[in-house]
C-alpha positions in Angstrom: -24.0 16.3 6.7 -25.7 15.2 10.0 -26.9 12.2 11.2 -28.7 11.1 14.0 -26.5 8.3 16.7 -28.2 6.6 19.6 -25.4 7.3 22.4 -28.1 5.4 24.9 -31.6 4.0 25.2 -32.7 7.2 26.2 -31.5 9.6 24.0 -30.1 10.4 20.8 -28.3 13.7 19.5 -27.0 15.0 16.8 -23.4 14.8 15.8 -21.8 17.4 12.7 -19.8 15.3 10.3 -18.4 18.0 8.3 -15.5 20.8 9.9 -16.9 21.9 12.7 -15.8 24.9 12.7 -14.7 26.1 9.2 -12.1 29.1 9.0 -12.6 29.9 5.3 -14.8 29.9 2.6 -13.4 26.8 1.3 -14.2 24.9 4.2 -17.6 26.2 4.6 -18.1 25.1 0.9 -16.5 21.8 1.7 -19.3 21.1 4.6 -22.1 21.8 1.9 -20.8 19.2 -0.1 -20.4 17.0 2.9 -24.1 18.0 3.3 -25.7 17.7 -0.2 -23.2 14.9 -1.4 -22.4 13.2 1.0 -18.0 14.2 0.0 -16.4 13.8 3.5 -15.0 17.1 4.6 -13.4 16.3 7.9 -9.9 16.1 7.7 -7.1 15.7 10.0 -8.8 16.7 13.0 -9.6 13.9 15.5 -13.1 12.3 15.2 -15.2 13.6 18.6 -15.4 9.9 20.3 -19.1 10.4 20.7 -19.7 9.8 16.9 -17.5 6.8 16.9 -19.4 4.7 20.6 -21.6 2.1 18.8 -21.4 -1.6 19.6 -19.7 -3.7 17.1 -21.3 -6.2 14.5 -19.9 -8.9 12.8 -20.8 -7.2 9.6 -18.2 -4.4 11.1 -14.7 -6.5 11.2 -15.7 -8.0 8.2 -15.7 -5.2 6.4 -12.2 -4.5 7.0 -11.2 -7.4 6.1 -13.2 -6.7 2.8 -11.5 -3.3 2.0 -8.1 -4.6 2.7 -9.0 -7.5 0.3 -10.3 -5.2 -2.6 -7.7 -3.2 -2.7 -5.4 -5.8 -3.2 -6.9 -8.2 -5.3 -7.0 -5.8 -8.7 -5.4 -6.1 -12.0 -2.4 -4.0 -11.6 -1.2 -6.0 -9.2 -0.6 -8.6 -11.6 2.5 -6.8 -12.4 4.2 -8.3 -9.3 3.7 -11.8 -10.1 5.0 -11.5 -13.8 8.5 -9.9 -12.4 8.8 -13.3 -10.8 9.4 -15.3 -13.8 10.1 -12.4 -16.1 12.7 -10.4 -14.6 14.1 -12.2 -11.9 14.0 -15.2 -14.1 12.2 -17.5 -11.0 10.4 -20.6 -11.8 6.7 -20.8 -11.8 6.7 -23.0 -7.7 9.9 -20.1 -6.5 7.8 -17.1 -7.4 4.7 -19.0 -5.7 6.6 -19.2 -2.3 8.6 -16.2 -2.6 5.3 -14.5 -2.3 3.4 -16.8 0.2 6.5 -15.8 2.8 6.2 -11.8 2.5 -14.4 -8.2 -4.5 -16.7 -10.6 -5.5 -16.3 -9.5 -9.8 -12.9 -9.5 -9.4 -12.6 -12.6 -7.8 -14.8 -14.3 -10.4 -13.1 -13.4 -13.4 -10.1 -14.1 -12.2 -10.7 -17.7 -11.8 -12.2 -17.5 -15.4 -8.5 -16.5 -16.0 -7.0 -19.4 -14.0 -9.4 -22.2 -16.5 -8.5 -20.6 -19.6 -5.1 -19.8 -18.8 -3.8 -22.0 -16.7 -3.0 -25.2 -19.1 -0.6 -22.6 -20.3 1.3 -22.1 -17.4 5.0 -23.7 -17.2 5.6 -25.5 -14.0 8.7 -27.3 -15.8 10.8 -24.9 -16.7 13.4 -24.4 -13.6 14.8 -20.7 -12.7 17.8 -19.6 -14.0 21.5 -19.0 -12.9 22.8 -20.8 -10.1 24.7 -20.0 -6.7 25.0 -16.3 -5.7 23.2 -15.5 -9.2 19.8 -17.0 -8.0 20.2 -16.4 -4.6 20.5 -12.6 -5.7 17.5 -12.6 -7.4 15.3 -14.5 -5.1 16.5 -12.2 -2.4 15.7 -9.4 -4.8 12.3 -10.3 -5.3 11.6 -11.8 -1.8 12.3 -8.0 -0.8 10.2 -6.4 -3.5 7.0 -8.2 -3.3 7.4 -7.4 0.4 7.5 -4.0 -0.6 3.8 -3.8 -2.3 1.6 -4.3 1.0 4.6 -2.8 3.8 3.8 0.6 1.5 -0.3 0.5 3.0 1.3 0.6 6.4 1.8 4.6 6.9 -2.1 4.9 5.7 -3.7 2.4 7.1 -5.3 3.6 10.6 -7.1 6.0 7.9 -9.5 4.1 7.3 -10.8 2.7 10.2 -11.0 6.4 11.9 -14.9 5.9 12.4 -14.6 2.5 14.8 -15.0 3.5 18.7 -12.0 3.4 21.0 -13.1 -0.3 22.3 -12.8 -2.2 18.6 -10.7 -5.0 19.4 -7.4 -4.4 18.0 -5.9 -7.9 17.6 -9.1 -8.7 15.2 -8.5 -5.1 13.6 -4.8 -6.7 13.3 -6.1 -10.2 12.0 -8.7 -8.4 9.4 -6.2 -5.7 7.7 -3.0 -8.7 7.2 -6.0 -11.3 6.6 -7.4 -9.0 3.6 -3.6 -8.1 2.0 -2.5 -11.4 2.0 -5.1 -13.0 0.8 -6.1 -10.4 -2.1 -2.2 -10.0 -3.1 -1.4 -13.7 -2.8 -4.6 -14.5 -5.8 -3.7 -11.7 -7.9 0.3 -12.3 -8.1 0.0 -16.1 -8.1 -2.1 -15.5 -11.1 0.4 -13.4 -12.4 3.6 -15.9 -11.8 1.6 -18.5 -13.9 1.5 -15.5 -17.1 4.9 -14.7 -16.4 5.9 -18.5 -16.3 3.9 -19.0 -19.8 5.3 -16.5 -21.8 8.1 -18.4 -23.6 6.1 -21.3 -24.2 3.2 -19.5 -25.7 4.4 -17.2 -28.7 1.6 -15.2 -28.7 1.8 -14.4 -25.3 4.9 -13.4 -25.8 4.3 -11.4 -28.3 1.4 -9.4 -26.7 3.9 -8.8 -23.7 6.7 -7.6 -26.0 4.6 -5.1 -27.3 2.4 -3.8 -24.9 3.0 -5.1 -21.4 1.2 -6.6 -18.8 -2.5 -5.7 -19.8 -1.9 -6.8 -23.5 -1.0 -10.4 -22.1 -3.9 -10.2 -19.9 -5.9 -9.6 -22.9 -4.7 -12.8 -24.9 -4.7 -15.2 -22.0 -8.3 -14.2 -22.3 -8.6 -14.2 -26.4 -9.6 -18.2 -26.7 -13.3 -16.9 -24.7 -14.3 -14.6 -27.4 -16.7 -12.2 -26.5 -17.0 -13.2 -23.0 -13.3 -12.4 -22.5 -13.3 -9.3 -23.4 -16.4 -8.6 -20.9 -13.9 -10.2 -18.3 -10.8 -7.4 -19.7 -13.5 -4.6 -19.5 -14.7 -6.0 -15.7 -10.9 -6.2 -14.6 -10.1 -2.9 -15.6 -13.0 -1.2 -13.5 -12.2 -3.2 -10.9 -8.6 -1.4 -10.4 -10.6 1.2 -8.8 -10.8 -0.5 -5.9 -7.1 -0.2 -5.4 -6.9 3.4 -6.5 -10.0 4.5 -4.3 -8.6 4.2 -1.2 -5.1 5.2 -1.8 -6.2 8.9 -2.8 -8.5 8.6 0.5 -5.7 8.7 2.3 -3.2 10.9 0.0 -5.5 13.8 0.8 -5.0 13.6 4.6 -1.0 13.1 4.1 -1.3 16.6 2.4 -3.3 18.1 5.3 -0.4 16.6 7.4 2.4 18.6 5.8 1.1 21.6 7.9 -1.3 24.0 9.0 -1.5 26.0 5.4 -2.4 23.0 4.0 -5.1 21.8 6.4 -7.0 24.3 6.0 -7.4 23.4 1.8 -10.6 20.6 1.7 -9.6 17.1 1.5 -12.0 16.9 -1.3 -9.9 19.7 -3.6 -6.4 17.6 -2.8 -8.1 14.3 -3.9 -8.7 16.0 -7.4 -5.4 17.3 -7.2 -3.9 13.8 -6.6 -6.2 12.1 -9.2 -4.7 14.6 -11.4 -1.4 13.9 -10.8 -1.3 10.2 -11.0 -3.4 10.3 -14.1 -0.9 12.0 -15.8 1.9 10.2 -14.2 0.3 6.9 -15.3 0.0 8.5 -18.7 3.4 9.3 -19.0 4.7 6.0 -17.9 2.6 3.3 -19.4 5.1 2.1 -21.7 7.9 1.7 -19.0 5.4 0.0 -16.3 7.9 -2.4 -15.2 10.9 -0.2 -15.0 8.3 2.4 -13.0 7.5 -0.7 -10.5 10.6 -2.4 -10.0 12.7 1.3 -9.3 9.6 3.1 -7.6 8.4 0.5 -5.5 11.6 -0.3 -3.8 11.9 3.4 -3.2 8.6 3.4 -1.5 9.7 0.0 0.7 13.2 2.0 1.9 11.3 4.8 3.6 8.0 2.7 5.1 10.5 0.5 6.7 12.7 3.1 7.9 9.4 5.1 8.8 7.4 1.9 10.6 10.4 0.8 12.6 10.7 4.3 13.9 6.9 4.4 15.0 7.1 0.9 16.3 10.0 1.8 18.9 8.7 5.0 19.8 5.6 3.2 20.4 6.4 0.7 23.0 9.9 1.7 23.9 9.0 5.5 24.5 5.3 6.2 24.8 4.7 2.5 26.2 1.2 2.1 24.3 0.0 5.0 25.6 -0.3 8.1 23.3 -1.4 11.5 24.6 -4.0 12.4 22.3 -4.7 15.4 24.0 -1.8 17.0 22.5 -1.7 15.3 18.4 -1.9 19.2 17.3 -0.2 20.4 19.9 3.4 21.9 18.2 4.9 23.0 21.4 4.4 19.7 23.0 5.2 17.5 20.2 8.8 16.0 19.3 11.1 18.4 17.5 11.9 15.3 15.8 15.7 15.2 15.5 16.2 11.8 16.2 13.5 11.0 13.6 15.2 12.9 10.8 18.7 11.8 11.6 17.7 7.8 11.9 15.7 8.5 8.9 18.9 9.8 6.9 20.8 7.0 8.5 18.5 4.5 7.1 18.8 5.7 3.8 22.5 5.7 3.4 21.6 2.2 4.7 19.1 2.1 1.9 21.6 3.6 -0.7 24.3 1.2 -0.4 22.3 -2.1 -0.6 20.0 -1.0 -3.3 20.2 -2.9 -6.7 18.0 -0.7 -9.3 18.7 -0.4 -13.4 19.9 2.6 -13.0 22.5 2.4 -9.9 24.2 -0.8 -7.9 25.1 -0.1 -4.7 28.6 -1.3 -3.3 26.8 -3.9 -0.5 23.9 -4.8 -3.2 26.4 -6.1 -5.6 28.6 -8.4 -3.4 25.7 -10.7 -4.0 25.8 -12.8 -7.3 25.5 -10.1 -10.1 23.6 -8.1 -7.8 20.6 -8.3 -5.2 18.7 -5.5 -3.5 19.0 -5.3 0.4 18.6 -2.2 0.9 15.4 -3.0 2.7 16.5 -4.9 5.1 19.9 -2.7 5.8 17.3 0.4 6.2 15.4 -1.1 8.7 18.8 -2.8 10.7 20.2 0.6 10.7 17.1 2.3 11.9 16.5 -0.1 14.5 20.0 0.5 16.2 20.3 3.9 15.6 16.7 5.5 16.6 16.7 4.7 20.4 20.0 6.2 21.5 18.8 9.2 19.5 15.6 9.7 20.9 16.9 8.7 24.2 18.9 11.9 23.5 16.6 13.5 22.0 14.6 13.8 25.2 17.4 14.3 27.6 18.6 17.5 25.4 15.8 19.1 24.5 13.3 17.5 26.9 10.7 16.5 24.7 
């Protein structure tokens, strides 16, 4: 696809969005879709800075606020809020704060949800167990819901790749933690106040018992009739918005795994991955808060361990200044020893704090009848031990 960009008052040229210059006859059919429907084909490579100089509008940050916010203000992230009260057994104001301290449709219906739903949430009912016990599970939680928007952190410079190399970054900073904080602090606080209600609401109870999550979302809406149904059906369309942009970016982290694979169109490995987490999602649906509460502290072991890493190398190695001239260059590039032995260092780290249903770690349960820490340990352990070994890291092999 091309499109015309004003690069001055004077001029204007033509700029080739697709793969510029396609090796194989995938590619070259990639760049007629890119043409014809408008399916992005560029993929890994860096976008020429000439098709990214425009001057900034207003309309421009807010939009990355907005994308941040969509995605995190859908349905299935709902789940979250009910472990609060559920699982962890945290009152209704605990959950609440626990998650304070770590578009438009959705919105809408999801304050139809807090007036029909809300006389039936329990702000009475105190959380259970006491000493160790609670401060286990708060802990527990506290790291889990911190988990959820630290697992956007290794995708998201994906999807601002179009902005020029002068966008301000602290308001690029402000949007992208304005938009996931905001969008996951509606959608779980919503789903404390179900989780809080089940035991005083039979039916609710009922529905969660014997479908989950989306059954309860279902009869909190029941007393509306018809119109709460529309509000189910609206909800559940609107999940896209979380599933969009996280196959946007799982088709450039398969580009990433190496040259073979770059040169396979990002539009074939988003199929692929839309196939795969359909039948994932398939598979699981009747253990959804098993799948979250194991898989999603999984995912928060390695971001930490990955983002503290990139942080340090960052500012302690590269000091801000990243040679872009060389991003494919393997000869130049970090062998990355130190990267792969902090990373196995983090996750024994990882290991022995975790607290999951199906294995206890010897540090994670010294804490009440258990806690996961393993987040935290991953990224202490990662912290002390990547700059020595990068340091020698460079002084061995020089680069």
């Amino acid at each position: 696809m091309e499109k015309g960009l004003p690069y001055d008052d004077a001029a204007t040229e033509t700029v080739q969005l697709g793969i510029s210059e396609p090796v194989n006859r995938l590619e070259r059919w990639a760049n007629k879709l890119d043409t014809f429907a408008g399916m992005e084909a560029r993929g890994i490579d860096r976008i020429p800075e000439e098709l990214r100089e425009r001057v900034l509008s207003t309309k421009d940050y807010l939009q990355m606020f907005i994308i941040w916010f969509s995605m995190n203000c859908t349905a299935n992230q709902m789940t979250m809020g009910v472990l609060g009260p559920v699982t962890y057994h945290l009152s209704l104001t605990e959950s609440i704060l626990i998650c304070i301290f770590v578009w438009a449709p959705t919105v809408l219906v999801l304050f139809v949800l807090i007036g029909v739903a809300g006389p039936h949430f329990d702000t009475t009912t105190p959380s259970q167990g006491s000493g160790a016990t609670l401060a286990g599970n708060r802990l527990s939680y506290f790291f889990l819901t911190a988990s959820a928007p630290l697992s956007w952190s290794s995708a998201a410079a994906d999807y601002v790749t179009y902005y020029p190399k002068s966008t301000n970054k602290y308001i690029v900073f402000g949007t992208t933690t304005g938009g996931i904080v905001l969008g996951k602090l509606l959608i779980e606080f919503l789903g404390i106040g179900l989780g809080s209600g089940l035991l005083k609401n039979p039916s609710w109870e009922a529905a969660f018992d014997s479908q989950g999550i989306g059954a309860l979302v279902v009869e909190s809406y029941s007393p509306l009739g018809g119109f709460g149904n529309f509000c189910c059906v609206v909800l559940a369309l609107c999940i896209a918005a979380n599933c969009i942009p996280g196959t946007y970016a799982a088709a450039l982290n398969w580009q990433q795994l190496g040259a073979p694979f770059a040169k396979v169109p990002r539009v074939i490995w988003s199929t692929f991955s839309c196939i795969v987490f359909t039948v994932i999602a398939i598979a699981g649906r009747d253990k959804l808060f098993d799948i979250f509460i194991n898989w999603l502290s999984l995912i928060g072991y390695w971001t930490i361990i990955w983002v503290t890493m990139t942080v340090q190398d960052e500012f302690l190695f590269r000091k801000g200044h990243f040679d872009w001239e060389i991003w494919n260059r393997k000869d130049l590039l970090p062998h990355g020893y130190a990267a792969l032995f902090t990373f196995v260092v983090g996750w024994v780290g990882a290991i022995l704090g975790m607290y999951q249903t199906w294995y206890t770690g010897p540090l994670g349960g010294l804490i009440g009848q258990g806690a996961d820490i393993g987040l935290p340990i991953a990224f202490a352990w990662a912290a002390v031990i990547y700059p020595p070994a990068r340091w020698l890291e460079l002084k061995v092999v020089g680069r």
